[in-house]
C-alpha positions as CSV (number, residue, x, y, z in Angstrom):
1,X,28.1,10.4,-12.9
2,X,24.7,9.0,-12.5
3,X,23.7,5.7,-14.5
4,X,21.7,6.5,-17.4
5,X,19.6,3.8,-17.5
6,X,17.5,3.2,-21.2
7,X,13.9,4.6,-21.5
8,X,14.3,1.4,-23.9
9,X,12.9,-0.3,-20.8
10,X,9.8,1.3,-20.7
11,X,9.3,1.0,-24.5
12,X,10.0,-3.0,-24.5
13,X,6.9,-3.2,-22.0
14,X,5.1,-1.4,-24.8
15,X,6.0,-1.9,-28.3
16,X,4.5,-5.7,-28.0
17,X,1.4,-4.1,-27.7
18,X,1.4,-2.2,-30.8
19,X,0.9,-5.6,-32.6
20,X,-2.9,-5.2,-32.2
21,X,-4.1,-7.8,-34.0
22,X,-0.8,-9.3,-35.0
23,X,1.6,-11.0,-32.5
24,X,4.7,-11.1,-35.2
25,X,5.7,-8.2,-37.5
26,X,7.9,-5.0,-36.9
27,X,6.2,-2.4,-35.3
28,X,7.1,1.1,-34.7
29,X,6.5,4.7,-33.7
30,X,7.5,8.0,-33.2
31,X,7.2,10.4,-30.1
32,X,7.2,13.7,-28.6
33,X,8.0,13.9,-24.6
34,X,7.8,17.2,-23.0
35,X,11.3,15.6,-20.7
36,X,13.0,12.8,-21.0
37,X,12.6,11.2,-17.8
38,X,13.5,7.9,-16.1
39,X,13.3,7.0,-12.4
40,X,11.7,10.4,-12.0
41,X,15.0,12.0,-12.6
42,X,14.9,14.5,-16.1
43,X,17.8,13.1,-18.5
44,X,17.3,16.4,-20.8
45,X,17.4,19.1,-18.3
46,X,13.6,19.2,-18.4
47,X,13.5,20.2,-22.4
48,X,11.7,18.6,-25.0
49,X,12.6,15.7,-26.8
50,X,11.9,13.5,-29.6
51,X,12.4,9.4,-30.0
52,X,11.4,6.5,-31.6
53,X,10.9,2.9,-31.9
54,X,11.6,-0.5,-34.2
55,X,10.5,-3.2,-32.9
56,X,10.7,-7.0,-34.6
57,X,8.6,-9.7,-33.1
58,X,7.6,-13.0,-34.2
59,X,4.7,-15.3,-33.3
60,X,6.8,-17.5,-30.3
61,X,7.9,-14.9,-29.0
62,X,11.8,-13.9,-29.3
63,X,12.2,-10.4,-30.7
64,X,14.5,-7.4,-30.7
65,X,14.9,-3.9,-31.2
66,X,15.9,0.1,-31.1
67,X,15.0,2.8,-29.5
68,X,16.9,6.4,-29.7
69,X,16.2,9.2,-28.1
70,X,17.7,12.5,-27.5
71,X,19.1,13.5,-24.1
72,X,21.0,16.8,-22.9
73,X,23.1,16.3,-19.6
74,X,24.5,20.0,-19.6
75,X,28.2,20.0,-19.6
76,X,30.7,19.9,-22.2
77,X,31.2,17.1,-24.0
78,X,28.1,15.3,-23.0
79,X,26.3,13.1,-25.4
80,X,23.5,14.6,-27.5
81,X,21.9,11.2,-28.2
82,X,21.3,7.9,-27.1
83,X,20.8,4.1,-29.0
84,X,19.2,1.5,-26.4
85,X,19.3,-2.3,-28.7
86,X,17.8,-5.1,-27.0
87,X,16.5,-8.3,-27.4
88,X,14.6,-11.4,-25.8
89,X,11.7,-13.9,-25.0
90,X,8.0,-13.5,-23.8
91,X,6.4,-16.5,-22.3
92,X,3.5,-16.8,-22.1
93,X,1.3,-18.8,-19.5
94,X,-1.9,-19.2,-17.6
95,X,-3.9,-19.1,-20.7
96,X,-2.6,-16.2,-22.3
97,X,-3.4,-13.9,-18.8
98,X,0.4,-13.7,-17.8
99,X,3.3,-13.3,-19.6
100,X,6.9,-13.8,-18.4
101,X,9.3,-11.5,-20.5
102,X,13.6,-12.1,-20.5
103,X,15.8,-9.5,-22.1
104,X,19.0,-7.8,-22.7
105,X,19.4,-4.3,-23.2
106,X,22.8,-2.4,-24.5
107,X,23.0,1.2,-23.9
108,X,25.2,3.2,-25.7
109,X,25.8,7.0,-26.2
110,X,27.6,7.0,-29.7
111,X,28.4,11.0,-29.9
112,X,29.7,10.9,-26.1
113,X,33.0,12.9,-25.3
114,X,33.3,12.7,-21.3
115,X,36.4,12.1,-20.6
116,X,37.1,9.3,-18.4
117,X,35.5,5.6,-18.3
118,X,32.7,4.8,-21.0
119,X,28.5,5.9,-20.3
120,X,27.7,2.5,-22.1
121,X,26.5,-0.2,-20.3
122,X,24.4,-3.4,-20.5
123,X,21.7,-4.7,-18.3
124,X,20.0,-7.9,-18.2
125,X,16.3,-7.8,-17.0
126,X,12.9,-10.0,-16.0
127,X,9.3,-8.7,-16.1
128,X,6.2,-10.0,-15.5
129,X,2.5,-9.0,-17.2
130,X,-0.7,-9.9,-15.7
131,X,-4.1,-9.2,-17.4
132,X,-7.5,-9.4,-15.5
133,X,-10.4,-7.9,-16.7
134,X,-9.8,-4.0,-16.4
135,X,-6.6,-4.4,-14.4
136,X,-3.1,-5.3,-16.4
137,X,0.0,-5.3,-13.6
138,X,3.7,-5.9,-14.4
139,X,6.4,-6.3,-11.7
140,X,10.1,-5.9,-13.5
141,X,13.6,-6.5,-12.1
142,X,16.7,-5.3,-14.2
143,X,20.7,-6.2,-13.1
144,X,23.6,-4.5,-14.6
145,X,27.2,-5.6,-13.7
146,X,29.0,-2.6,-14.7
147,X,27.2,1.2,-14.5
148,X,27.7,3.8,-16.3
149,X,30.9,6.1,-16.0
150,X,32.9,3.0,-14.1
151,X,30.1,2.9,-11.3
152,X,29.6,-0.8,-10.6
153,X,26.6,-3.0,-10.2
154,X,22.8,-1.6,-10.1
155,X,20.0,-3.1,-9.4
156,X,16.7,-1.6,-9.9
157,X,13.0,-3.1,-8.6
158,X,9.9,-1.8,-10.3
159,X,6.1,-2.7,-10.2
160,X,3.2,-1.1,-12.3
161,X,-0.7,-1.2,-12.0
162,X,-2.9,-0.1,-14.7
163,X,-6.9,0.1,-15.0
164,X,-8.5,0.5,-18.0
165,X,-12.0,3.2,-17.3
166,X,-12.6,2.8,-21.1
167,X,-10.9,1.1,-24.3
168,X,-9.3,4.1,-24.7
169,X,-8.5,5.9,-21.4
170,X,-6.2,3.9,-19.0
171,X,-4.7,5.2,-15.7
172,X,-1.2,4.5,-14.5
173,X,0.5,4.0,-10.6
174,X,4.5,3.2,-11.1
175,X,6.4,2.6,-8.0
176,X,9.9,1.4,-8.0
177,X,13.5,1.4,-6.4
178,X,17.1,1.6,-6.8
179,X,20.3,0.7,-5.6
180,X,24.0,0.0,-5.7
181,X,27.2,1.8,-7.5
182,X,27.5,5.4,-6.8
183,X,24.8,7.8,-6.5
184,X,22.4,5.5,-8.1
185,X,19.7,4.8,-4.6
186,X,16.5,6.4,-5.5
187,X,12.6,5.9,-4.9
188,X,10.4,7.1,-7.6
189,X,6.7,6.9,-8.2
190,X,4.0,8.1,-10.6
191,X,0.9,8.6,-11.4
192,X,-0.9,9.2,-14.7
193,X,-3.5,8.8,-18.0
194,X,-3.0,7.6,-20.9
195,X,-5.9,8.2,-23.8
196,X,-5.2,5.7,-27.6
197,X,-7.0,7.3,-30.7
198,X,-6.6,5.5,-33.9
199,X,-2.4,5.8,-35.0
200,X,-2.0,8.3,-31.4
201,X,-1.7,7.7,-27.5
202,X,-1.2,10.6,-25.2
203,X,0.1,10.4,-21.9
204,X,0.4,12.8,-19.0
205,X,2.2,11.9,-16.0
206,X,3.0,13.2,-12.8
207,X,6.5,12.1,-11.7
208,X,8.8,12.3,-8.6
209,X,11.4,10.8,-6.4
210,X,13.0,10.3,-3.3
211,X,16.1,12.8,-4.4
212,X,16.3,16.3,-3.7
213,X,18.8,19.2,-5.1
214,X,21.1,18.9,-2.7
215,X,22.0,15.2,-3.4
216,X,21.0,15.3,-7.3
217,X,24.3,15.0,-8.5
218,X,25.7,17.6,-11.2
219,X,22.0,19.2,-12.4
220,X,20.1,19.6,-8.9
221,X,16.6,20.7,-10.7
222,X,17.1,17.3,-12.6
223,X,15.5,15.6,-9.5
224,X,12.3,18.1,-9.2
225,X,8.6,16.6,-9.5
226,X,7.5,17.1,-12.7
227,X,3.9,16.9,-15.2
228,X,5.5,15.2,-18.4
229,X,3.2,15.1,-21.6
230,X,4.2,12.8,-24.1
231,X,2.4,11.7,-27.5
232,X,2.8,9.1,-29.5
233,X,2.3,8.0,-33.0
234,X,2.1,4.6,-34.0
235,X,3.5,3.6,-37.9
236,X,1.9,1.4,-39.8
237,X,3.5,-2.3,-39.1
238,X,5.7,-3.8,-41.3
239,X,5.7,-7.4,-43.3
């Protein structure tokens, strides 16, 4: 079976930014996604989902957090949910412009039933933020020793551009690769908007990969190219 590697990723490039004002607090949200997708492949056979977010940061830096989502992978037995806990380190350098980011993220799938070895898994990853004027980049690099279902090291590449046309209305280019284990080599890309008003963002996306049904794995329309909507609401931080 295919890794199942954490939308958790995506939100720990995020949830720092709901500290607006604030760079310590906990800070969380709640969102609606049209299909849980990652790497361009759909982890809830193209159906609507619902997740959510705590994050705890303080002011040098370290934080951790949750995120849980739901996911449907078809078969009998499968998990119906998903926990993603990590934690880490932002650094930040050339005054205040880049930021280095170390982490460690544990998947788990606590409802799972599949027989054989575990989904869970752990990955270790770095990331890199660069803000300059309209433009804010990140490159990312995750490693995890062990895939899911017993399918041995992964290693995943990823790079990001985003311009901002207004304070409220960004555009998105994701590129990014993966390799090693079993059935885990993929390209995927997207491109996208994202508009913020007040407590809500919305996203639409359009997303795709290098994949195609007949090496997909288990759920061949999993791989299609897809237009994902996905809004978010932000809660008020705590402490």
């Amino acid at each position: 079976m295919r890794s199942q590697l954490a939308a958790a990723a995506l939100v720990a490039l995020a949830a720092p930014a709901q500290a607006h004002a604030r760079d310590w607090g906990i800070f969380s949200a709640v969102m609606l996604t049209s299909d849980y997708r990652y790497q361009g492949v759909s982890e809830s056979r193209g159906r609507p989902v619902v997740q959510g977010y705590a994050h705890w940061q303080r002011a040098d830096g370290l934080y951790v957090g949750l995120f849980a989502t739901q996911v449907d992978f078809g078969y009998a037995g499968a998990p119906t949910y998903e926990l993603d806990g990590y934690a880490g380190k932002n650094f930040s350098v050339n005054d205040g412009r880049t930021e280095l980011k170390l982490e460690e993220m544990w998947t788990v799938f606590p409802d799972n039933r599949t027989p054989g070895p575990t989904l869970d898994f752990a990955q270790t990853k770095i990331q890199a933020k660069h803000v300059a004027g309209p433009w804010t980049t990140l490159a990312l690099a995750s490693y995890v020793p062990r895939g899911s279902y017993g399918s041995g090291e992964v290693r995943r590449v990823e790079g990001e551009a985003d311009f901002a046309v207004t304070p409220r209305l960004t555009l998105k280019v994701l590129a990014g690769a993966q390799g090693g284990g079993r059935g885990h080599d993929r390209i995927y890309w997207s491109l996208g908007a994202a508009y913020a008003w007040k407590t809500l963002a919305f996203e639409l996306r359009y997303l795709d990969n290098d994949r195609t049904r007949s090496n997909c794995g288990f759920q061949p329309k999993a791989c299609d190219a897809a237009v994902v909507g996905t809004l978010t609401v932000s809660l008020p931080p705590i402490l």
